[in-house]
C-alpha positions in Angstrom: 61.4 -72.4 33.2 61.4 -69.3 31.5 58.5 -66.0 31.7 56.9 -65.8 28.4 54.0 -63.5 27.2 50.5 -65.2 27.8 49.4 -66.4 23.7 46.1 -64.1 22.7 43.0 -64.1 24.5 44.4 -66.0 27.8 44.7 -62.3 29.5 42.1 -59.5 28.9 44.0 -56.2 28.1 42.0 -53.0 28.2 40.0 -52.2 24.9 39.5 -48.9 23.8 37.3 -47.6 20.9 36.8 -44.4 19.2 39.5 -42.8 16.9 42.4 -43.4 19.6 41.6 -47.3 19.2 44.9 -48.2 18.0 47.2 -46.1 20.1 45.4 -46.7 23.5 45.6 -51.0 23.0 49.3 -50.5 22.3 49.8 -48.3 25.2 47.6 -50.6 27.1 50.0 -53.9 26.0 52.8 -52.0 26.8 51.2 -51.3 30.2 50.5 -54.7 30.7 54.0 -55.5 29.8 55.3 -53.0 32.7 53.1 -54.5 34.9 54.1 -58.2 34.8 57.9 -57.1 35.0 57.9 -58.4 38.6 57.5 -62.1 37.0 59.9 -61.7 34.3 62.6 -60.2 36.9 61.8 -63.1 39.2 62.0 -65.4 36.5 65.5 -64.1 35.3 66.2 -63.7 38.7 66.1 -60.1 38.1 67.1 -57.0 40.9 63.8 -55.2 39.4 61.3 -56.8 41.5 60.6 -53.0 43.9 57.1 -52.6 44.1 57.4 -49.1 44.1 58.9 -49.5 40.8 55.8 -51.2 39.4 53.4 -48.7 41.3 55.0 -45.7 39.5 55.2 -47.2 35.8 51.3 -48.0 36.4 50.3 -44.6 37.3 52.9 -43.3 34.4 51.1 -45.1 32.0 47.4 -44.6 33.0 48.6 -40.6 33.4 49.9 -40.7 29.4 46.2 -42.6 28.8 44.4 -39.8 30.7 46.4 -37.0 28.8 45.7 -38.4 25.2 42.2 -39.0 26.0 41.7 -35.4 27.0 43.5 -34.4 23.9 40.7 -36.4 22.0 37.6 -35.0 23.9 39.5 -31.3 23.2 39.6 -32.0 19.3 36.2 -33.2 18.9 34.9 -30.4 21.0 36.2 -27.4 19.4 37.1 -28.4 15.5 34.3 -31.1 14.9 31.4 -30.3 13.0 29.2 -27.8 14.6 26.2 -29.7 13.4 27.8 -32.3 15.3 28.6 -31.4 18.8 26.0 -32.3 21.4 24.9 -35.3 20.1 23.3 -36.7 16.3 20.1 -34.8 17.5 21.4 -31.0 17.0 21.4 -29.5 14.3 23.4 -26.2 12.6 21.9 -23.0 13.2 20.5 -21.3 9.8 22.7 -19.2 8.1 21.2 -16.6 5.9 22.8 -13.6 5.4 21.3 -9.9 6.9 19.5 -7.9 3.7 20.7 -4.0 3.5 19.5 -1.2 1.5 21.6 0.7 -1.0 23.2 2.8 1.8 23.8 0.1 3.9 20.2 0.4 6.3 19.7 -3.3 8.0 16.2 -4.5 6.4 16.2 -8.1 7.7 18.5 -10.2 10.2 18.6 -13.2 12.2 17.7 -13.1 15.7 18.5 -16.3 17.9 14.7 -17.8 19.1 14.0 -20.9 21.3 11.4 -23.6 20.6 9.8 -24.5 23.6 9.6 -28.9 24.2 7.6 -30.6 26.9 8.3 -34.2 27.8 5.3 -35.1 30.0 7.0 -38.0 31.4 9.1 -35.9 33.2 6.2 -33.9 34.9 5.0 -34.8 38.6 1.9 -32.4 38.9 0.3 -31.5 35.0 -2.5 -29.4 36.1 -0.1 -26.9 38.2 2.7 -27.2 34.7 -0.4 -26.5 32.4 -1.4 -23.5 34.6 2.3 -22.1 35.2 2.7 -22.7 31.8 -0.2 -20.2 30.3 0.8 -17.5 32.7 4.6 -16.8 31.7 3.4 -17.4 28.1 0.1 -16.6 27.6 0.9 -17.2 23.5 0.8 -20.7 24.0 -2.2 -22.7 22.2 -4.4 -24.4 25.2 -5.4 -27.0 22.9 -1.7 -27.9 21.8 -0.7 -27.7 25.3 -3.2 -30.1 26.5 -2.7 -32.5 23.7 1.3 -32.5 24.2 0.8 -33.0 28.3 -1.9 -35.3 27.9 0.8 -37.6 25.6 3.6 -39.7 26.4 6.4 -38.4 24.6 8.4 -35.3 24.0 6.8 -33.0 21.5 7.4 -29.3 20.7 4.5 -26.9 22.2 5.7 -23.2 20.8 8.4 -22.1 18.1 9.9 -18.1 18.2 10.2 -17.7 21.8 12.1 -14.8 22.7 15.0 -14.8 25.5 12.7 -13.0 27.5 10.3 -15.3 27.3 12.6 -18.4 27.4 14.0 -16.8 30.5 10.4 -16.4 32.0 9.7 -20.4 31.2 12.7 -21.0 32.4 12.5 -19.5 36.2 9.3 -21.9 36.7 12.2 -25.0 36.9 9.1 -27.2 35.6 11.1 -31.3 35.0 10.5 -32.1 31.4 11.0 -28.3 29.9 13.6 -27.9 27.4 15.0 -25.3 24.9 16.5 -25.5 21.3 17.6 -22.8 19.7 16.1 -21.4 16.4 17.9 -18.9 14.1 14.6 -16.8 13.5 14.3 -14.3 11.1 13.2 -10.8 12.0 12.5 -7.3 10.1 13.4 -4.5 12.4 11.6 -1.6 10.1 8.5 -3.9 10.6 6.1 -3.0 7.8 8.3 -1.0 5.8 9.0 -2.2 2.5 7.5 -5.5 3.2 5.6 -6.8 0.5 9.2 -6.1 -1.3 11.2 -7.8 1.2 8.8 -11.1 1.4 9.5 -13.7 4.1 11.3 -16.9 4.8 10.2 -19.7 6.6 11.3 -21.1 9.6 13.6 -23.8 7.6 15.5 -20.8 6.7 14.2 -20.9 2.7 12.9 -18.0 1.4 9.2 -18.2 0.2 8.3 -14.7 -1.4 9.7 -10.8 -2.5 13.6 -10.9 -2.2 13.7 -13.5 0.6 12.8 -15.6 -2.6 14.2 -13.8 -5.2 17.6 -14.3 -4.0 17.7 -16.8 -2.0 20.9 -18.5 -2.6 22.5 -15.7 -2.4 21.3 -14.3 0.8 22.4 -18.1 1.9 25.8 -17.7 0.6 26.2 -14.2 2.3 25.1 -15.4 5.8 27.9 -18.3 5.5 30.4 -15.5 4.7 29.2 -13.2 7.3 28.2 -10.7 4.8 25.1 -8.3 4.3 23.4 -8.8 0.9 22.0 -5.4 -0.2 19.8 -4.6 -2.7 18.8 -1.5 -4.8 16.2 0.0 -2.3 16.5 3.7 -0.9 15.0 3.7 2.5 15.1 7.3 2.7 13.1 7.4 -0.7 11.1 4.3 1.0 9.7 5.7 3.6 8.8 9.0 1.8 6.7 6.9 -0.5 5.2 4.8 2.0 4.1 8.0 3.7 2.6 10.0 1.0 0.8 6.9 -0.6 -0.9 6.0 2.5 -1.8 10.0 2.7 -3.1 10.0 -0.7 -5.0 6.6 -0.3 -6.7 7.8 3.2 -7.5 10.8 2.0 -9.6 9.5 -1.5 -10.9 6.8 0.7 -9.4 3.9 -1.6 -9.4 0.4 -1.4 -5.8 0.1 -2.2 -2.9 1.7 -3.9 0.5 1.3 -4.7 3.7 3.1 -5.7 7.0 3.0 -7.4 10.5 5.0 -7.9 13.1 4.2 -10.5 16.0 4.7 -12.0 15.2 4.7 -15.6 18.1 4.3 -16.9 19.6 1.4 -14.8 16.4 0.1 -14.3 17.0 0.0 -10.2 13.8 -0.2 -8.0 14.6 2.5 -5.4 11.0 2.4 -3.7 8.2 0.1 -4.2 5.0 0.3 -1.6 1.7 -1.7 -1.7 -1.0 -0.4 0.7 -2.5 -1.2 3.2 1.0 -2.8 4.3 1.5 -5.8 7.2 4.2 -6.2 9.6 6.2 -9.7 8.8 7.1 -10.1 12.2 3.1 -10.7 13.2 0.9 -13.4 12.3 -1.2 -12.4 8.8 -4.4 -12.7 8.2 -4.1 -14.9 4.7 -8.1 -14.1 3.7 -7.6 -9.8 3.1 -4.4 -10.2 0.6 -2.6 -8.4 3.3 1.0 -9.7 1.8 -0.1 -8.9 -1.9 2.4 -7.2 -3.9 0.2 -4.8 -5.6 3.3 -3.3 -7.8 3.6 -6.6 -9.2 1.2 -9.4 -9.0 -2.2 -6.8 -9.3 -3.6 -6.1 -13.0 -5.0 -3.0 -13.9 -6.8 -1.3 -16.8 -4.8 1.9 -16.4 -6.2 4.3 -19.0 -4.6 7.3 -20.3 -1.1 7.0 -19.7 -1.2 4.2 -22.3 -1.7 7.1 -24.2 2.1 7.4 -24.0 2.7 4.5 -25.7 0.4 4.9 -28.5 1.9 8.4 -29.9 5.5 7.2 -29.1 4.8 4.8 -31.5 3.2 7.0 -33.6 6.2 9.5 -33.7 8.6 6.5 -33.8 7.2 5.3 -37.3 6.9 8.9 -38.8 2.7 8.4 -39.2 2.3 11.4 -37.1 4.8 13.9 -35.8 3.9 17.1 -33.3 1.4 18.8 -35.7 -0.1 16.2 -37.9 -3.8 16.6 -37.2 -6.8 14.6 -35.9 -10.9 15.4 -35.8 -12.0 15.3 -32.5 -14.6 17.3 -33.2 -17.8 14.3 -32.9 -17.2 11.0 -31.9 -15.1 8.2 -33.8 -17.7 5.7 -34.9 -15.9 2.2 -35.1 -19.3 0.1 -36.2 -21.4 0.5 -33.6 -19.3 2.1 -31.3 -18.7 5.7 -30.3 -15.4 6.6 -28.7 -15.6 10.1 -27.1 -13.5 12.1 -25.0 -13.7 12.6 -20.7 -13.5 16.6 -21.7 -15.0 17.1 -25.2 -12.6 20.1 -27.1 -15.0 19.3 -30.4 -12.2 20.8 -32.1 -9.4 19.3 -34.9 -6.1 18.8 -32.8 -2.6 18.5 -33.1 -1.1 15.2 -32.1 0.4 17.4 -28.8 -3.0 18.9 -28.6 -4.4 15.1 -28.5 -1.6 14.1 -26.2 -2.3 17.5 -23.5 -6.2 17.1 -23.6 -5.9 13.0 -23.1 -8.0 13.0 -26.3 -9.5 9.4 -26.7 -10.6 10.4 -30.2 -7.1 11.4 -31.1 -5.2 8.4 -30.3 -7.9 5.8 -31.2 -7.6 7.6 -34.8 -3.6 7.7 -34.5 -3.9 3.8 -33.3 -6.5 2.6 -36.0 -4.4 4.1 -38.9 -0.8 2.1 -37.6 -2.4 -0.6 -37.4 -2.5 -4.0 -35.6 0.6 -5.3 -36.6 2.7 -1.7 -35.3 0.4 -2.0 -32.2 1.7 -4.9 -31.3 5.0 -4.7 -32.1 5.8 -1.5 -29.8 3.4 -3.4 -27.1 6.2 -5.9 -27.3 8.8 -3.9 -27.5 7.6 -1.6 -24.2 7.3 -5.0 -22.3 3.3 -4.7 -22.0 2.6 -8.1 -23.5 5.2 -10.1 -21.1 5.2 -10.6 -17.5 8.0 -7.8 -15.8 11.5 -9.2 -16.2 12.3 -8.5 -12.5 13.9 -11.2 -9.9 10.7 -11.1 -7.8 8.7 -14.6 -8.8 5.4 -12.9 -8.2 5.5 -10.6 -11.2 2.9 -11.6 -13.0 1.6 -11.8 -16.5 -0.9 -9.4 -17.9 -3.7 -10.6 -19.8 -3.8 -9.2 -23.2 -6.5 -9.2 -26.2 -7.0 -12.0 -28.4 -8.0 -10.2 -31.5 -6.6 -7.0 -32.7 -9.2 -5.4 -34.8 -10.0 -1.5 -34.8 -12.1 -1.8 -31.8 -8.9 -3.7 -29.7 -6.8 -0.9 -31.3 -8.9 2.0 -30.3 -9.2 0.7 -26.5 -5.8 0.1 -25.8 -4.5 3.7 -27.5 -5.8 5.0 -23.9 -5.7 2.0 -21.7 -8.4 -0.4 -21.8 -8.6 -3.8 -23.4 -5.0 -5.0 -21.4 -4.6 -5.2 -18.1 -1.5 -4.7 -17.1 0.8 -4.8 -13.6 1.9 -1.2 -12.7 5.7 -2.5 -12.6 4.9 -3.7 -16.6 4.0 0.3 -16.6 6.8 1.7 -15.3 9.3 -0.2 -17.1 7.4 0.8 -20.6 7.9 5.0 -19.0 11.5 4.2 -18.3 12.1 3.5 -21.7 10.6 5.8 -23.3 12.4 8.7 -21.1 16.3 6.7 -21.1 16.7 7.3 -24.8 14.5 4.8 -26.2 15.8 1.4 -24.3 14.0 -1.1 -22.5 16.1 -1.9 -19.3 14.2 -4.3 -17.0 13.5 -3.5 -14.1 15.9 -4.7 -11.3 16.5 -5.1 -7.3 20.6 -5.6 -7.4 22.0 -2.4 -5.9 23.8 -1.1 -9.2 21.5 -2.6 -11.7 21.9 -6.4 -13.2 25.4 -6.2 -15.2 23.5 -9.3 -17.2 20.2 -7.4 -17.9 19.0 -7.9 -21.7 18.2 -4.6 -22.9 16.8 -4.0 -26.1 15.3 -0.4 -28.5 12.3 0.4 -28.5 12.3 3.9 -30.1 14.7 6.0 -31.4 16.5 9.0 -28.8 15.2 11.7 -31.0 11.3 10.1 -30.0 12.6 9.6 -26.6 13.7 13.6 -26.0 10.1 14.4 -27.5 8.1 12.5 -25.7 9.9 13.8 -22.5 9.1 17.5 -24.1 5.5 16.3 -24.3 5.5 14.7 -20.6 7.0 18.1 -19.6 3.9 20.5 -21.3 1.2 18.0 -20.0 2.2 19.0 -16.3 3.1 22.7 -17.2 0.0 23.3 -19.5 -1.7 20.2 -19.7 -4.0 17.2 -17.6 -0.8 17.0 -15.2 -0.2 20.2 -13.4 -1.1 18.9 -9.7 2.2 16.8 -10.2 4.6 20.2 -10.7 7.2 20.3 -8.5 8.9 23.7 -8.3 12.3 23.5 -9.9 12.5 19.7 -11.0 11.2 19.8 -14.4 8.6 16.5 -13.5 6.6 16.0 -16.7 3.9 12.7 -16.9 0.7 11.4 -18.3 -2.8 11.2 -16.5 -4.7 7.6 -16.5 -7.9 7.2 -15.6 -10.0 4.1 -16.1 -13.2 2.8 -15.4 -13.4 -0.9 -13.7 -15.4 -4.0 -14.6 -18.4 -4.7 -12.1 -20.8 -7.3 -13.8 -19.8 -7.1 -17.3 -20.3 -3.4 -17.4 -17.9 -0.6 -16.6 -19.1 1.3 -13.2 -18.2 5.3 -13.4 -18.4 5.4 -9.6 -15.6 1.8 -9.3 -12.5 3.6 -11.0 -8.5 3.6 -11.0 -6.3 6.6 -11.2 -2.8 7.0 -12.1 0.3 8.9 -12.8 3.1 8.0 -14.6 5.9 11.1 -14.3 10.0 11.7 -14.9 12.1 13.7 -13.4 14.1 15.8 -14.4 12.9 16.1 -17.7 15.6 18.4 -19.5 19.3 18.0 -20.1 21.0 15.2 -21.8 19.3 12.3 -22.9 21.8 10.2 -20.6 21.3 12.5 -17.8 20.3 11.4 -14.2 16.0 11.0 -14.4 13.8 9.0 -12.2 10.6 7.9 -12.6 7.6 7.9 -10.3 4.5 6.4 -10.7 1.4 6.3 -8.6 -1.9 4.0 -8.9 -4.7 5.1 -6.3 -7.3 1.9 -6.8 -11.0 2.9 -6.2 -10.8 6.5 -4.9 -14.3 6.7 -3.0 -14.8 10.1 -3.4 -15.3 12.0 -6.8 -13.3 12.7 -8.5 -11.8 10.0 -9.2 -9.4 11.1 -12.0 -5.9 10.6 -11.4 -5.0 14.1 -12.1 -6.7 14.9 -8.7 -6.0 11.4 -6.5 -2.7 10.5 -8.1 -0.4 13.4 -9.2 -0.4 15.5 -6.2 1.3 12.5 -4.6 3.6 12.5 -7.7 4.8 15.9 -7.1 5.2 15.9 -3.1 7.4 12.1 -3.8 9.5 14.2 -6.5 10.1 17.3 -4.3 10.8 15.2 -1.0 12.9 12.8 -2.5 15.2 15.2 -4.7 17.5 15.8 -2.6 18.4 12.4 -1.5 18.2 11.1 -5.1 20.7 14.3 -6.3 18.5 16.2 -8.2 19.4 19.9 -8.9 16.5 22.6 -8.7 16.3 25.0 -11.2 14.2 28.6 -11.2 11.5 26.5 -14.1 8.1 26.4 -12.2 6.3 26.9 -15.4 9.2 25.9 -17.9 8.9 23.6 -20.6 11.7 20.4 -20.6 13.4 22.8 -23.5 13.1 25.7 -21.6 9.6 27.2 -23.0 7.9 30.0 -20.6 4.7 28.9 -20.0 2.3 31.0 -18.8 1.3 30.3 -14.9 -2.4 31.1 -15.4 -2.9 28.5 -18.5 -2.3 25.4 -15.6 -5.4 26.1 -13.9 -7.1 25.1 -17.1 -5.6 22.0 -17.8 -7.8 18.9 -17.3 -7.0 16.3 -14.6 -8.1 13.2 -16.4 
């Protein structure tokens, strides 16, 4: 009788599963088929029937079996999914991308943590674990500690452990103590620029300032390996985060804040809040540590909304530099007396009004354009809308409901709207760019897609720089001169709410500035802008708390933002001589 193959099923043949599947059963047939050569030979009365001949095609076949297999284990090791590898319960570390400044300065990056797991089924002694435990990492809540030892299943106990501390966990060789790796995000300048930078959760989303802002991007950079940078100057930064807190500790205040811009691609080169907080520490959520003041805060700002109202008034021809106004008694508005901080109780030119902060003068000025121009250059200047910036937490102001004479009047020097001081320094940037509204932006170069719009004309543009110029060489502003860089900028000084009543000794001081203020209209100018927020000493006026911190940010920062000095001390913006002595008389409100 003849050898045949046994039919299907009457002989188990070696299964294998997995990708290989089908090659290893056919080598494993063929295997089979080597093996049983003996009883075909025998059966054909075959010479083939050595044993050592069937011993060598065995360990043949089971060496090609082993070499494929490895070949398999090799491919899903090093090109499978990295999610993948280790098992269905890892997962990818976080990719987001590091954040730069302007220059290239590393503002945030990703630093590889560990989350520390305890299985306490795995522990022989949990009094002396519990113990070892709180001693390498005295972090460590007791209470979760005890709850995850006192369970029955593994459960994480602390997240953000740092290789040191891993490493000091890890020398107590405690059973049931594991590791996973957590892509944490760190800040390295710790406090600086923080409320602009924001934070990102531990999912690796952003949740506020540019973490937020630009989220997907910052995503899509850290899959690239790139840097994502954004319009910031730390060199600037840290100039301003120095003098503000100088200015703020020195008036005693309860908070204050600060800005520098380019006005005319609307770039944020500086932004500060203070009192600051370190994102790499735990915050106390109760003291509005993480606020951004620049752009979530409302203020009444006072007089440098004075600004504003004789732009417009020069922009519509109702007044130009020597149309007059009585200030010399009060203007009565029904039962209402508006009166100036430092009486003159003379007639004045509209750059009179504008040099002596006269409320009289623009509350006239205001009351005679009317509601309906009022509102339209509000609009225009971006005072009536929330800050077009990327930062989600610029908020909107809250603006009057009617605009009758009395509305009018209050907001010609400040009151009546209260306003974030990013709103403010967008309105400044357009009034000193040649007359466009640019929002304000964090993409290092300025946003390519920003909307701009006209608000006034370039001829009211170079005058109101003129008139920013004379109000710190003559005027309120003078503590904000900085020798040869031609800074010119408006006061503000406002009183604040406390019990439906405004409280002389609870106040806000401010100064909007430019610099420089001469050459071109399209010529490189900055703006800087300082809010001090309840000085507690008096005075309280932002000529005294606010522009002396104007003028040591302009003349610190000059160099790195390219300004030239010129021999002006006491020059107008077109070159006037002023004078030295006439400063010491200008106001300060």
């Amino acid at each position: 009788m003849g050898w045949s193959r046994p039919a299907p099923g009457t002989v188990k043949v070696p299964q294998f599963d997995g990708v290989l599947a089908a090659l290893g059963n056919r080598i494993a047939g063929m295997i089979w088929d080597v093996e049983n050569a003996y009883g075909r030979a025998r059966s054909h009365d075959r010479a083939q029937d050595d044993p050592r001949f069937r011993i060598f095609t065995v360990m043949a076949g089971f060496a090609i079996v082993f070499v494929i297999l490895m070949l398999g284990a090799g491919h899903a090791a090093l090109l499978a999914d990295k999610g993948r590898v280790g098992g269905a319960s890892s997962r990818p570390m976080l990719a987001r991308g590091d954040l730069v400044d302007r220059n290239g300065m590393l503002l945030a990056t990703n630093i590889t943590h560990y989350g520390l797991y305890i299985d306490p089924r795995e522990i022989w002694d949990r009094d002396m674990a519990r113990a070892q435990l709180l001693e390498a990492l005295p972090r460590i809540s007791e209470r979760k500690l005890d709850r995850v030892l006192d369970g029955d299943r593994r459960l994480i106990v602390a997240t953000g452990l740092t290789p040191q501390e891993r490493q000091a966990v890890h020398s107590l060789a405690l059973g049931g103590v594991t590791f996973e790796p957590e892509d944490r995000r760190v800040y390295p300048l710790g406090s600086s620029a923080s409320h602009l930078l924001g934070r990102s959760d531990t999912g690796g989303q952003g949740v506020s300032g540019v973490e937020l802002a630009f989220n997907d991007q910052i995503k899509a950079a850290g899959v690239t390996g790139d840097a994502f940078p954004i319009s910031i100057d730390m060199r600037v930064q840290g100039i301003v985060e120095n003098e503000l807190a100088a200015a703020a500790i020195e008036h005693k205040a309860k908070s204050a804040i600060a800005v520098v811009a380019d006005v005319h691609t609307g770039e944020i080169l500086a932004m500060a809040s203070w009192p600051s907080y370190d994102p790499n520490r735990p915050v106390n959520s109760t003291n509005n540590a993480t606020l951004n003041r620049v752009t979530s805060a409302h203020y009444e700002m006072g007089s440098i909304f004075k600004s504003f109202t004789v732009a417009a008034g020069l922009d519509t021809g109702r007044a130009d530099m020597n149309t007059l106004f009585d200030a010399s008694q009060a203007f009565q508005i029904g039962k209402r007396r508006i009166t100036d901080f430092h009486a003159k109780n003379k007639v004045m030119t509209l750059e009179e009004v504008f040099l002596n902060s006269s409320n009289i003068g623009t509350s006239r000025l205001a009351v005679e354009m009317g509601p309906d121009v009022m509102r339209d250059y509000f609009k225009r200047l971006g005072l009536l809308d929330a800050a077009p910036i990327e930062l989600k937490e610029s908020n909107r102001p809250t603006v009057p409901r009617k605009w009758d004479d009395s509305t009018l009047a209050s907001l010609s020097f400040g009151y009546g709207i209260l306003a974030t001081p990013l709103q403010a320094v967008a309105a400044y940037n357009a009034l000193s760019n040649g007359g466009v509204y640019v929002p304000p932006t964090l993409r290092r170069g300025g946003n390519p897609n920003a909307r701009t719009h006209r608000v006034v004309s370039p001829e009211t543009s170079a005058t109101m720089l003129e008139l920013m110029r004379r109000n710190v060489a003559r005027g309120s502003g003078g503590r904000a001169n900085a020798p040869g860089l031609r800074v010119g900028g408006k006061t503000g000084s406002a009183n604040k709410l406390v019990n439906g009543r405004y409280d002389p000794t609870v106040a806000v001081g401010s100064f909007a500035a430019v610099f420089p203020t001469d050459g071109p209209i399209n010529a490189k100018r900055y703006s800087v802008f300082v809010l001090i927020d309840e000085p507690g000493q008096y005075p309280r006026t932002g000529g005294f708390v606010a522009a002396p911190a104007v003028g040591r940010i302009a003349d610190r920062s000059a160099e790195f933002l390219g300004v030239q000095r010129k021999d002006d001390r006491w020059f107008t913006a077109t070159g006037e001589r002023i004078p030295e002595p006439q400063v010491a008389q200008g106001m300060a409100q």
